[in-house]
C-alpha positions as CSV (number, residue, x, y, z in Angstrom):
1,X,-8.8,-15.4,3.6
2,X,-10.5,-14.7,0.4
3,X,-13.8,-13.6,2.4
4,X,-11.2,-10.8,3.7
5,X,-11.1,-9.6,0.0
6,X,-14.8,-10.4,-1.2
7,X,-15.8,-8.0,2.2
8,X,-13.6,-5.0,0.6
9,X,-14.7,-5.3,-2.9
10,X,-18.6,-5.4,-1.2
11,X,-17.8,-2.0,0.5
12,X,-17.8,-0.7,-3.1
13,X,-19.9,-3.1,-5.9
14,X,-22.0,-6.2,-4.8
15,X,-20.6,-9.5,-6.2
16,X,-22.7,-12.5,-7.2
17,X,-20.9,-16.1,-5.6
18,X,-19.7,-16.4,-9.1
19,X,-18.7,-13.1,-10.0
20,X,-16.5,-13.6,-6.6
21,X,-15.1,-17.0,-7.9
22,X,-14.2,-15.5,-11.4
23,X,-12.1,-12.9,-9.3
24,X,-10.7,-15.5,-6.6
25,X,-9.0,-17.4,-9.9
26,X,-7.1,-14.1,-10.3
27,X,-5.3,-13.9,-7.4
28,X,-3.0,-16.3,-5.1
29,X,-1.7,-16.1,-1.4
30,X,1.6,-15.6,-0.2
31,X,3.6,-15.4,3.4
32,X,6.1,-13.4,4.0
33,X,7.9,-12.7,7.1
34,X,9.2,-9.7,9.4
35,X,11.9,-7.9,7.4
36,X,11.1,-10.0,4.3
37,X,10.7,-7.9,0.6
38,X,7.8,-8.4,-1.4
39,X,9.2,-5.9,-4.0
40,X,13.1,-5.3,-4.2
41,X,14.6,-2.0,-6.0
42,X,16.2,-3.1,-9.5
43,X,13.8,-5.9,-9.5
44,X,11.4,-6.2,-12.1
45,X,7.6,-5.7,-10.5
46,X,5.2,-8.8,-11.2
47,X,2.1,-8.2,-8.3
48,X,0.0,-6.1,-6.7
49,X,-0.3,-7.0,-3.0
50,X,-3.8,-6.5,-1.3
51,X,-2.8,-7.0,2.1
52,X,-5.0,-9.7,4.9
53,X,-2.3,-9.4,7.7
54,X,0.3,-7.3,8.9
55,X,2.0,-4.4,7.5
56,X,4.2,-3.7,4.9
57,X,6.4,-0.1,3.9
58,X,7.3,1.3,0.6
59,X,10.2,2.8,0.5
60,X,12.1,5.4,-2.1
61,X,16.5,4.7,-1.2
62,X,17.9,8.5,-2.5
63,X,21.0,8.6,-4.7
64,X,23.0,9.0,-0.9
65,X,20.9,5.7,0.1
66,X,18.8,7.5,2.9
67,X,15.5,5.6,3.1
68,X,12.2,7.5,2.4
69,X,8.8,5.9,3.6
70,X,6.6,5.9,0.7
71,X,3.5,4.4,2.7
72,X,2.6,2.0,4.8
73,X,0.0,-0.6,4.2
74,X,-1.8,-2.7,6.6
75,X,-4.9,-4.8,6.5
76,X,-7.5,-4.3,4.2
77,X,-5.5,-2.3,1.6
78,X,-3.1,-2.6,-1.8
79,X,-0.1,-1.4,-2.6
80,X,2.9,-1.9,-5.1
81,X,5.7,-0.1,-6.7
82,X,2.2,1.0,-9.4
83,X,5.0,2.9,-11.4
84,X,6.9,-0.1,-12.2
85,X,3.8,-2.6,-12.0
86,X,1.7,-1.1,-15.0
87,X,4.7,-0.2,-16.9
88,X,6.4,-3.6,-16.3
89,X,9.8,-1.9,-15.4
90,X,12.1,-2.3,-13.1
91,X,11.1,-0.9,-9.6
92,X,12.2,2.1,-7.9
93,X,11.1,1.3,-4.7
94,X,11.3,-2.0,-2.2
95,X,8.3,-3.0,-0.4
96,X,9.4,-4.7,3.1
97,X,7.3,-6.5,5.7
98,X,7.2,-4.6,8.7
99,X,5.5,-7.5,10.5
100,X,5.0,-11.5,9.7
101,X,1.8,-10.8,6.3
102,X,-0.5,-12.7,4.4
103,X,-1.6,-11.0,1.0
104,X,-3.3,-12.2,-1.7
105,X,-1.4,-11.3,-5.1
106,X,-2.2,-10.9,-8.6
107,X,-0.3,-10.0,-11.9
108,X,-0.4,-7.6,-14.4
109,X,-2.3,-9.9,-16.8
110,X,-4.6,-11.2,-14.2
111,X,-5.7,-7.5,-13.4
112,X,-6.2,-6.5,-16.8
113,X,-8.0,-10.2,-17.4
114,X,-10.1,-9.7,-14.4
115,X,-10.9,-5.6,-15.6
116,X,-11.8,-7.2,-19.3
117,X,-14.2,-9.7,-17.6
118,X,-15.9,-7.8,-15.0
119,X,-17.5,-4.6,-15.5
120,X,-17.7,-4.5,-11.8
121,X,-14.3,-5.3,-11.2
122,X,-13.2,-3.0,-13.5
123,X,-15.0,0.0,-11.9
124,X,-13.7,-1.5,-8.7
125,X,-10.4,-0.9,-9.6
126,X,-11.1,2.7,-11.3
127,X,-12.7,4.3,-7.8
128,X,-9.5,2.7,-5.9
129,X,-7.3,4.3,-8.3
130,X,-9.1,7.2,-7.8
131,X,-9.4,7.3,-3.9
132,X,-5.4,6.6,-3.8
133,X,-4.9,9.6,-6.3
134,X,-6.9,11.9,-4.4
135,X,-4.9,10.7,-1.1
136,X,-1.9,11.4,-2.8
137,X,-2.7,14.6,-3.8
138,X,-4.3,15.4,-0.1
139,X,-0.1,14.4,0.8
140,X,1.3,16.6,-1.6
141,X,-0.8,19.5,-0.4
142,X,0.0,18.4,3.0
143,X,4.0,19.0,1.9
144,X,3.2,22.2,1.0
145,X,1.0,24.0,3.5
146,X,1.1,22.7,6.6
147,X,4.1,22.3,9.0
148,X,5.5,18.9,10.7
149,X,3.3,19.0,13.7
150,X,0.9,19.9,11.8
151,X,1.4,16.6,9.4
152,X,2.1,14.3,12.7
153,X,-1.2,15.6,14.3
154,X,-2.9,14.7,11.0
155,X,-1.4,10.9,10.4
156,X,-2.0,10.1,14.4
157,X,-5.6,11.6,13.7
158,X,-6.1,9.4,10.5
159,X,-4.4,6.1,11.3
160,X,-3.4,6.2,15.4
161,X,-3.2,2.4,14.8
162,X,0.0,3.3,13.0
163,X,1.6,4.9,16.1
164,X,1.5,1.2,17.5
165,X,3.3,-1.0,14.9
166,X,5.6,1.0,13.0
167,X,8.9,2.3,14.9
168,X,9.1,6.2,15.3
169,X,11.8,6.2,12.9
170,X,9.9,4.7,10.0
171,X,7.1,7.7,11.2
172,X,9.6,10.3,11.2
173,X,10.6,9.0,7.7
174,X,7.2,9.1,6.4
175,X,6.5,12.8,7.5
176,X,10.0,14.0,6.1
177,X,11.1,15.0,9.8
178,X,14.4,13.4,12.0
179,X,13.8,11.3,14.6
180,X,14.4,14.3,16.9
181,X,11.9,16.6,15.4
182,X,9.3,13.6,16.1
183,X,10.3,13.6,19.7
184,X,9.9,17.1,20.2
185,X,6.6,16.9,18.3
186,X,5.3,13.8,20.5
187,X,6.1,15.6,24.2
């Protein structure tokens, strides 16, 4: 399971054995299953999830308690309320299990720990950050200038992988359309 991480980290920095077993003590594996939260709104937020298996959602629940998908995550990437993680406050959002997962955890301490002891790790982290920001702001922009077919042609063109696991509902949440929109969009 931990090869799973060492392979990501290696599409960015090269990691001595050691170096890798200096970042294995940071992290620890967890189960969840189908319809399981990792992350629950109100809760305080205590990991980071880099995800082996499955797929997880992040979702926003408005003031009138409709659901907003934040992102999904599947194999080979991280995600975690970040807002409530690095600020160590209570989260805002819930992260659910969308199918049985395996990730591989860490805390707040152990990722600044594992920044303060690896240089590598630490630049690592800063190009991820960086990635997810500009991915974000690709989103936003997204929002703003193009319209829901438009955004639908785009995810399926990303991440058709997606279009298999996650229920159109959940993919008519994430683009901001009803689940009627998508069917028009999709025939």
């Amino acid at each position: 399971m931990k090869e799973k991480l060492r392979t990501h980290i290696e599409k960015i920095t090269a990691l001595t054995d050691d170096e890798f077993e200096f970042v294995c003590k940071h992290f620890s594996s967890k189960k969840f299953k189908k319809h399981q939260f990792l992350i629950q709104k109100g809760d305080p937020v205590k990991h980071s999830f880099f995800v082996i298996s499955g797929l997880l959602k992040l979702v926003y629940t408005d003031n009138e308690s409709k659901e907003h998908v934040v992102s999904f995550a599947m194999e080979d990437w991280w995600e975690s309320d970040y807002y409530a993680y690095f600020t160590q406050t209570e989260a805002t959002m819930s992260l659910e299990c969308l199918e049985d997962t395996e990730v591989l955890c860490f805390t707040l301490e152990d990722y600044k720990n594992l920044c303060a002891g690896s240089q590598k790790m630490q630049s690592f982290f800063l190009e991820k950050a960086n990635f997810g920001f500009l991915g974000s702001q690709r989103r936003i922009i997204s929002w703003m200038t193009s319209n829901s077919k438009a955004r639908y042609e785009n995810l399926l063109k990303q991440y058709p992988s997606l279009f298999q696991r996650v229920p159109k509902s959940l993919i008519a949440s994430y683009l901001g359309v009803s689940r009627e929109t998508l069917s028009r969009l999709t025939s």
